[in-house]
DRENTOR-627464 format. One line per 4 residues: for each residue x, z, y of N, C-alpha, C, O. Coordinates in steps of 0.05 Angstrom, whole numbers. Example, Ala and Ser with C-alpha at 12.3 -4.5 7.8 and 13.67 -1.06 7.14 Angstrom:
BEGIN
264:156:-114:246:156:-90:264:156:-66:285:169:-66  257:142:-45:273:143:-21:258:157:1:268:161:23
END
This chain:
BEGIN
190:-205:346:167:-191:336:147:-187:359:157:-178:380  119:-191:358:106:-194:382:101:-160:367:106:-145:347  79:-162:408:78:-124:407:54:-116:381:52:-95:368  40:-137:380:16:-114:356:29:-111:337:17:-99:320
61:-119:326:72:-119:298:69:-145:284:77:-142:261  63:-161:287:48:-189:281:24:-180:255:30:-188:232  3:-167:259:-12:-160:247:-44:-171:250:-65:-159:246  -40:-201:259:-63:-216:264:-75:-223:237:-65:-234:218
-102:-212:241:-118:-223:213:-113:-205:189:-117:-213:166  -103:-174:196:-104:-149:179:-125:-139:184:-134:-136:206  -140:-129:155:-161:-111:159:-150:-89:176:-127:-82:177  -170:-77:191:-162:-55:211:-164:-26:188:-155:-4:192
-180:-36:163:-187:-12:151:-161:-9:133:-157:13:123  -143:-29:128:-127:-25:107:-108:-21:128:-102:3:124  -93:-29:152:-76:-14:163:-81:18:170:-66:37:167  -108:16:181:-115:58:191:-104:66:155:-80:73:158
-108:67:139:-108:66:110:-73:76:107:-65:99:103  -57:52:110:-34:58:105:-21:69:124:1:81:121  -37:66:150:-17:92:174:-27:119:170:-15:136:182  -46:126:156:-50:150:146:-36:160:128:-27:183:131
-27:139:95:-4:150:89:21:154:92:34:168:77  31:140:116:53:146:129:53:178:141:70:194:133  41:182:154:31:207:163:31:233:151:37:255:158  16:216:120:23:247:111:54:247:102:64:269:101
73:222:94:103:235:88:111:249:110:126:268:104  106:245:138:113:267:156:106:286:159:120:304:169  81:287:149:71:321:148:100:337:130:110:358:139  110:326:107:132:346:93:150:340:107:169:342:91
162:333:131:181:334:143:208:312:141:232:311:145  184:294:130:200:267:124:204:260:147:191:269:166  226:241:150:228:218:175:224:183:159:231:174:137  215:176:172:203:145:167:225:128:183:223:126:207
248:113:170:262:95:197:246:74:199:250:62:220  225:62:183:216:38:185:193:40:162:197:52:141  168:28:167:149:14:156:134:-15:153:113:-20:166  146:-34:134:142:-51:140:112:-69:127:91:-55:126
109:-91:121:91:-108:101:109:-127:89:119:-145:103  116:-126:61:131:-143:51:112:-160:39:90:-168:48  126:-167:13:105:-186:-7:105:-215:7:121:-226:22  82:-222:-3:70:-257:10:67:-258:37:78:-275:51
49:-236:50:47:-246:74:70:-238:93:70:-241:118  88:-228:78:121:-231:106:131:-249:91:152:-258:100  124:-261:65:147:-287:57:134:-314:73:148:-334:76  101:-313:86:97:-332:89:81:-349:77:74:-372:83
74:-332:52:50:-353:34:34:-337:29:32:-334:5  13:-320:46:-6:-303:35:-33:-319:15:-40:-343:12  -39:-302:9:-79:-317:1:-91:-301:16:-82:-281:28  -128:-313:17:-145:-292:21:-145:-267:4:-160:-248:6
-131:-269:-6:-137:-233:-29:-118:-228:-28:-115:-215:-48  -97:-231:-16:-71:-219:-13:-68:-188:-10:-79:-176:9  -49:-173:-34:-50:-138:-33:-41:-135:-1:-39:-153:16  -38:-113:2:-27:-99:27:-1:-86:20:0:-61:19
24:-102:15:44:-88:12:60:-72:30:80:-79:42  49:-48:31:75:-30:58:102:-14:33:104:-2:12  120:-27:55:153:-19:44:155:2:65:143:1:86  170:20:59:190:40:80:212:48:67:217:46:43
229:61:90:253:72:82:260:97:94:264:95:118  263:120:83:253:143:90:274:169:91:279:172:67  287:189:104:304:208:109:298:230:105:283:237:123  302:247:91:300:270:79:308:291:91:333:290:89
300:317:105:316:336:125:338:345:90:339:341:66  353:364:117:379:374:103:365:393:80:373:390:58  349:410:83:343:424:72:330:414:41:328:427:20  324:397:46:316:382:20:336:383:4:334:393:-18
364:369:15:382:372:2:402:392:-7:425:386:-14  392:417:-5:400:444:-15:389:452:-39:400:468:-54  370:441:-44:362:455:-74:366:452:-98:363:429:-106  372:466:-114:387:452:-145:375:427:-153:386:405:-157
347:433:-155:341:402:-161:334:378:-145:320:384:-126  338:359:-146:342:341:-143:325:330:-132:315:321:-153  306:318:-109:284:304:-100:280:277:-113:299:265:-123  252:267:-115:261:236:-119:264:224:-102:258:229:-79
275:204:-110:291:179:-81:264:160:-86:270:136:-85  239:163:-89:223:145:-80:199:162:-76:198:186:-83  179:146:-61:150:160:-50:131:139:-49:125:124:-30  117:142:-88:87:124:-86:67:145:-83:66:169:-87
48:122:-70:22:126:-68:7:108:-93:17:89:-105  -22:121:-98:-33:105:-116:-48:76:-112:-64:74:-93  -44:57:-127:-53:27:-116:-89:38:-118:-102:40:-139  -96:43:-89:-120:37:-90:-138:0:-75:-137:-9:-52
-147:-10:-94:-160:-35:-78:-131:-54:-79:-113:-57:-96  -134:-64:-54:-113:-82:-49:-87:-76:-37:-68:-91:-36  -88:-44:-25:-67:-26:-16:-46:-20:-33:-51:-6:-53  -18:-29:-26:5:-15:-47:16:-6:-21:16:-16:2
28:23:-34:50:35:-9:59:44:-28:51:52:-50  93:41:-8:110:65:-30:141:59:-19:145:36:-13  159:75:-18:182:88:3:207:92:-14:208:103:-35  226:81:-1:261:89:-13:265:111:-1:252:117:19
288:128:-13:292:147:6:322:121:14:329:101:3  332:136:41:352:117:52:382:122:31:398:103:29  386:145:20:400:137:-3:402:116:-23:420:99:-29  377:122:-31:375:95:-59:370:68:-46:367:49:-61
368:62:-19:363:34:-1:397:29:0:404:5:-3  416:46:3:447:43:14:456:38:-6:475:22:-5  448:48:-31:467:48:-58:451:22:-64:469:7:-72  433:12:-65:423:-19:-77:441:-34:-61:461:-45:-72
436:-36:-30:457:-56:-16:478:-56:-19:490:-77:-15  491:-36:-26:523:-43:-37:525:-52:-66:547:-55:-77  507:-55:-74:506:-76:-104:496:-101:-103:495:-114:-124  485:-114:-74:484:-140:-68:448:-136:-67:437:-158:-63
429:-114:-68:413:-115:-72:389:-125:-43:383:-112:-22  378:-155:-53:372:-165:-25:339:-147:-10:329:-147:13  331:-133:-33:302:-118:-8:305:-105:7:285:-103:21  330:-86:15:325:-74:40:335:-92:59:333:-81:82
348:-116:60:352:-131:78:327:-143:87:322:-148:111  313:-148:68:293:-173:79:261:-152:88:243:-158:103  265:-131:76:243:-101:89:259:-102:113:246:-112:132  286:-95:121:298:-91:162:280:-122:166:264:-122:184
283:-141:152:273:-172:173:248:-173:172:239:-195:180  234:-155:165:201:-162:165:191:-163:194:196:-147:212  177:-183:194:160:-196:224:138:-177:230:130:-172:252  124:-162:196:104:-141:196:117:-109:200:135:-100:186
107:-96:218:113:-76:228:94:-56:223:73:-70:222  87:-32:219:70:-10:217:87:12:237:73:27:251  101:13:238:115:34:250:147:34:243:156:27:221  161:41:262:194:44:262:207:65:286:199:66:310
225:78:276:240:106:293:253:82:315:265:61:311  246:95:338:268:85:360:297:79:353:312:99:353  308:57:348:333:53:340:344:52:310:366:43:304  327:60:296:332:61:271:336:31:263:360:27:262
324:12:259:330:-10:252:353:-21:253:371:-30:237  347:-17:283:382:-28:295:410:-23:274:425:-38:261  410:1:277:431:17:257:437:10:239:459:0:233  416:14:224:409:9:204:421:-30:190:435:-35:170
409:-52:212:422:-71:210:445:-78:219:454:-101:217  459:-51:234:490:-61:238:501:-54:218:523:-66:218  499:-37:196:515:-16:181:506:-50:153:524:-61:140  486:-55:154:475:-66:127:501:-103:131:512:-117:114
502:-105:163:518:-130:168:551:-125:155:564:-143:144  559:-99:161:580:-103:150:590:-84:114:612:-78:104  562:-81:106:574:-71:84:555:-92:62:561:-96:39  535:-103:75:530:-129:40:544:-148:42:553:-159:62
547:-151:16:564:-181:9:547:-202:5:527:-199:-9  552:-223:17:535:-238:16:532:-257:-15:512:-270:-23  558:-255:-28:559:-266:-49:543:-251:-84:531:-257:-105  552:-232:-69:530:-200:-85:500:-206:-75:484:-203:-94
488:-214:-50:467:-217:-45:446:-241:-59:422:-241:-66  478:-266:-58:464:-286:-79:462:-287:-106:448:-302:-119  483:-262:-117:470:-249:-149:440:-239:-148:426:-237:-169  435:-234:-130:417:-216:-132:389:-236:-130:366:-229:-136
397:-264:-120:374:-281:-116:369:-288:-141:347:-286:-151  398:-300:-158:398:-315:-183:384:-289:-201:367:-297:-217  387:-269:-202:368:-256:-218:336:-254:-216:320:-241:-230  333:-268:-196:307:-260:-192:295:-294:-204:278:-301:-221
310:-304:-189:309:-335:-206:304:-330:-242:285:-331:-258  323:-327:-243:328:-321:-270:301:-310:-292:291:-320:-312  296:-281:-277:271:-271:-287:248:-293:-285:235:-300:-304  246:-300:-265:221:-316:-267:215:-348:-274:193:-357:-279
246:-366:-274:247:-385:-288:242:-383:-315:227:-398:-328  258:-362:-324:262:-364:-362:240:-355:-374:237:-353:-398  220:-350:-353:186:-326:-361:168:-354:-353:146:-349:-343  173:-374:-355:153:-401:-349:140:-416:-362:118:-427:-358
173:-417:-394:160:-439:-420:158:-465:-414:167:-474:-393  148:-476:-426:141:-505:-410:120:-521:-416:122:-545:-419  91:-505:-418:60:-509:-407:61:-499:-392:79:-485:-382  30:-506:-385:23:-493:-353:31:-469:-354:36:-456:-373
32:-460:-317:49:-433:-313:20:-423:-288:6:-437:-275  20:-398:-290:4:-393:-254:27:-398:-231:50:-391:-230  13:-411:-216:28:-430:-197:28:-410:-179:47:-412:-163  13:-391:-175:27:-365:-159:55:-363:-158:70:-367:-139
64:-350:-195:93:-344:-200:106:-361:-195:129:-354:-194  103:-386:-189:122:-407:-188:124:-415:-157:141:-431:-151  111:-407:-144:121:-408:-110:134:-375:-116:134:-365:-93  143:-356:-132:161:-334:-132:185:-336:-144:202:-319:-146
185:-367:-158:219:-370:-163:226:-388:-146:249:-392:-139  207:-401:-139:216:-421:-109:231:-404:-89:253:-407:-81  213:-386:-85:226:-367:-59:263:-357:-68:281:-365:-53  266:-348:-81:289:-341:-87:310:-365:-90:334:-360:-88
301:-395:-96:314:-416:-110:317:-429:-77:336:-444:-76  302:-426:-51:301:-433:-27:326:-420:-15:347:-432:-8  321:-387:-14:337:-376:2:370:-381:-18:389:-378:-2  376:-386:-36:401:-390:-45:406:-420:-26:420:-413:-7
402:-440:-25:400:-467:-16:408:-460:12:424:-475:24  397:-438:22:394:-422:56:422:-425:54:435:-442:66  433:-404:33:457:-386:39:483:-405:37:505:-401:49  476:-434:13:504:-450:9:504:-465:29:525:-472:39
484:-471:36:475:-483:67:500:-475:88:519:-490:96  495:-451:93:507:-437:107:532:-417:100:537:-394:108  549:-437:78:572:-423:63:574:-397:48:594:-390:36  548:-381:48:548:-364:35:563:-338:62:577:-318:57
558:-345:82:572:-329:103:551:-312:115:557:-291:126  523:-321:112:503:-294:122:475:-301:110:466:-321:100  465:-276:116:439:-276:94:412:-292:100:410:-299:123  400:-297:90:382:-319:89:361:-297:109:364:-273:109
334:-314:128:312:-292:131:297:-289:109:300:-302:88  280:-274:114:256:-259:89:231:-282:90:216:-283:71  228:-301:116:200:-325:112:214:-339:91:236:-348:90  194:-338:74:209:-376:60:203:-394:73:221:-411:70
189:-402:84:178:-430:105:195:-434:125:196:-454:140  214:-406:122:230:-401:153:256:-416:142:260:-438:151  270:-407:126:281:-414:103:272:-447:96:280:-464:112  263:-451:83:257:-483:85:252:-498:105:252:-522:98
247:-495:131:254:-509:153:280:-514:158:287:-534:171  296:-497:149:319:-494:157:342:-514:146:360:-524:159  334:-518:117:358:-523:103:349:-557:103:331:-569:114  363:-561:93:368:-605:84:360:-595:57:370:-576:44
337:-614:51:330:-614:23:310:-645:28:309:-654:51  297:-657:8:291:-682:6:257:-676:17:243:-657:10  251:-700:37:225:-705:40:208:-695:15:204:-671:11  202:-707:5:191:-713:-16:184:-677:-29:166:-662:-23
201:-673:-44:204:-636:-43:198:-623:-22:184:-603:-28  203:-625:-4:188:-601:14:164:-602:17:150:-582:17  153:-636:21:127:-636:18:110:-623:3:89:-611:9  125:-627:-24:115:-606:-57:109:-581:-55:89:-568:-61
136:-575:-43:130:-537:-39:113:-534:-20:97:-516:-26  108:-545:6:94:-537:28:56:-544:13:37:-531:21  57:-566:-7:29:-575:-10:20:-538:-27:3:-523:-18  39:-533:-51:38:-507:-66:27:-488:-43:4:-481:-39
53:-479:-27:43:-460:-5:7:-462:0:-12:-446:-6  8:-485:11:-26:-493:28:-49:-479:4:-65:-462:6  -41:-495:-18:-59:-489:-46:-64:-457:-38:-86:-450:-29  -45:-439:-40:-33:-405:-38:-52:-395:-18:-66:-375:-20
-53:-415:6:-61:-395:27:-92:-401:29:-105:-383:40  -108:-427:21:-134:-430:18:-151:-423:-4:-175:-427:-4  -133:-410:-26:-148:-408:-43:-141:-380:-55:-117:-373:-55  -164:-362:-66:-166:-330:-81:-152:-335:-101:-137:-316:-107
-149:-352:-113:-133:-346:-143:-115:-381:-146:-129:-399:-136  -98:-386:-154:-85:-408:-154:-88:-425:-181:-81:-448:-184  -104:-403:-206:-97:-414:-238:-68:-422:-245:-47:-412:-235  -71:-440:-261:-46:-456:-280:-57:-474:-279:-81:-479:-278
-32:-487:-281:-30:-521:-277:-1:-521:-294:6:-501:-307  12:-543:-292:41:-559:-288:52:-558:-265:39:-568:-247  73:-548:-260:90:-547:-236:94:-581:-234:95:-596:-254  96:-589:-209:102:-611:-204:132:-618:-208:152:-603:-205
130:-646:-217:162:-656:-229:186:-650:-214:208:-644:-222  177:-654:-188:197:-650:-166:207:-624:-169:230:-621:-175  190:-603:-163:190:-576:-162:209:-568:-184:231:-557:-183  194:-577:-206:207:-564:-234:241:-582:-236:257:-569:-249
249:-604:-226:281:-610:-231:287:-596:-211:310:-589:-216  279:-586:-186:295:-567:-168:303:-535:-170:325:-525:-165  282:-522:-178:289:-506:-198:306:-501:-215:322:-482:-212  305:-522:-242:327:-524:-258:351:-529:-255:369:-518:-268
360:-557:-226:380:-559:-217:396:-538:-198:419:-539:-189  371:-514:-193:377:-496:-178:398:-471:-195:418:-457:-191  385:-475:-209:389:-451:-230:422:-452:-247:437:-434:-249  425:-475:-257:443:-493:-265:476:-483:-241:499:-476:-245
459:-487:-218:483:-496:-197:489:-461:-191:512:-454:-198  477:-449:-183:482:-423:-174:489:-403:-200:503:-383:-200  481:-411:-214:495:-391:-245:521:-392:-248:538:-374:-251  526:-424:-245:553:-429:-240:573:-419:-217:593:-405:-224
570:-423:-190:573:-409:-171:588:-382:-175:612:-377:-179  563:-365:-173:579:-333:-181:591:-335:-198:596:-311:-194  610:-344:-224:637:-342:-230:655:-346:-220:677:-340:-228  648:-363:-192:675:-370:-176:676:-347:-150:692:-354:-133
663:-325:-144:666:-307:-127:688:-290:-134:703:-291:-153  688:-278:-119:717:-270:-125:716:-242:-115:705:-236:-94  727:-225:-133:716:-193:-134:740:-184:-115:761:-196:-114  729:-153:-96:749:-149:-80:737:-121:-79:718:-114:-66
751:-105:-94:755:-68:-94:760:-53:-67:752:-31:-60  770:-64:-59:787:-56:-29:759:-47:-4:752:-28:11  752:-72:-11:722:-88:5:703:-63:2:691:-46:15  707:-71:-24:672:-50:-43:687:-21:-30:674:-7:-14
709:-16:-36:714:24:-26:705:27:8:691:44:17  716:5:22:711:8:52:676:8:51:664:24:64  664:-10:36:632:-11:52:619:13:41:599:21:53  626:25:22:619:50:9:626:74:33:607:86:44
650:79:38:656:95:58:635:86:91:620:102:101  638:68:99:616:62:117:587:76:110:574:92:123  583:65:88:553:73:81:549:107:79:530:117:91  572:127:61:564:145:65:564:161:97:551:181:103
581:145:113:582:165:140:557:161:145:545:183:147  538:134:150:515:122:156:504:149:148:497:164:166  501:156:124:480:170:105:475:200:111:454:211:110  501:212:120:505:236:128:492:241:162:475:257:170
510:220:177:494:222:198:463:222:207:454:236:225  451:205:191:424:202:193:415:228:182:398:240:196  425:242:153:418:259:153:417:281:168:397:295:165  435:288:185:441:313:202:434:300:233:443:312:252
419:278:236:411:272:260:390:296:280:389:305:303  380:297:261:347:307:270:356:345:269:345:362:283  378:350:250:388:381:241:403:389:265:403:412:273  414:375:275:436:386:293:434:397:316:455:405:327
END
């Protein structure tokens, strides 16, 4: 990560913007471990009108957690303009990842930075290394696949959504690539450099990308032939897949116990 956060070619008004609302969750005595930019421009395919997606993940003093009722485990702000912000508490980030859930992995791998607690990351990605499953992580792709394959039909589609089932249909390819032994990164470009896939197709997806990043709006078209049998053959192959994983209770009680010491500690970090 270079030092400005890799934040070349951000409005300065939409970052002052979202480091302001970071700011105020600290005014209530929040802690912030991380603020990142997810979306397109940390997958790698922004447009010129690309929103401003800031992710965080966020710690709650103890005292919060004394009161009968219950806080919420998230913190939006309102979509003004092209600005979205909005925050997990680090609870509901620990309980997704032990269900294979891949965004707070790929929010720790963001190249875009706004702000992060000295060390928090770190932690944060040692605790996340040994409690996701990586086979849970690739459920979690095929769903996303899933949603956005079966939402396509077969006329034209906006070719936006369809570099967003690419992305998920890439990083699975990452992961069999790589036996399903560690998690894919959050670029897709990073991700498709990576893996063996056919001339011809990468060219496809990379021409889509270019379309993405020179142009305000992408319309509908026809996904290209290539694109659309990889997809399908994608979809096909990894559906299948997760029936052959193989469930392990033992596994799931240990990364749970990990996760809550994680959760406690962080909580009583700042209390003690």
């Amino acid at each position: 990560m270079r030092a400005d956060g890799g934040m070349d070619g951000f409005d300065p008004e939409a970052v002052k913007e979202i480091r302001s609302r970071l700011a105020s969750v600290r005014e209530q005595g929040i802690r912030i471990g991380f603020a990142i930019e997810s979306g397109s421009r940390a997958w790698g395919f922004p447009s010129p009108d690309s929103d401003y997606d800031c992710r965080f993940v966020y710690i709650r003093p103890v005292k919060h957690h004394l009161a009968l009722a219950s806080a919420r485990d998230v913190i939006e702000f309102p979509i003004i303009g092209d600005i979205d912000t909005g925050g997990w508490d680090l609870r509901k980030a620990l309980l997704l990842a032990l269900k294979g859930n891949a965004v707070v992995v790929e929010w720790l791998k963001s190249p875009i930075v706004y702000e992060e607690e000295a060390g928090f990351r770190s932690r944060l990605g040692d605790l996340l290394d040994l409690i996701m499953v990586p086979e849970k992580v690739a459920a979690h792709y095929v769903g996303l696949m899933r949603q956005h394959f079966q939402s396509q039909g077969e006329g034209p589609i906006r070719l936006k959504k369809l570099l967003y089932t690419i992305r998920p249909a890439i990083a699975l390819e990452w992961m069999r690539q790589s036996s399903f032994r560690v998690l894919p990164p959050m670029n897709m470009l990073e991700c498709l450099e990576a893996i063996s896939v056919a001339p011809d197709l990468r060219t496809a997806i990379l021409d889509l990308v270019h379309v993405k990043k020179q142009t305000r709006e992408m319309g509908e078209g026809l996904p290209p032939t290539l694109v659309q049998s990889f997809l399908q053959n994608s979809f096909e192959r990894y559906s299948g897949i997760l029936r052959e994983f193989d469930r392990d209770p033992d596994r799931d009680q240990r990364a749970q116990h990990l996760a809550d010491k994680f959760y406690v500690q962080e909580v009583l970090q700042r209390d003690s």
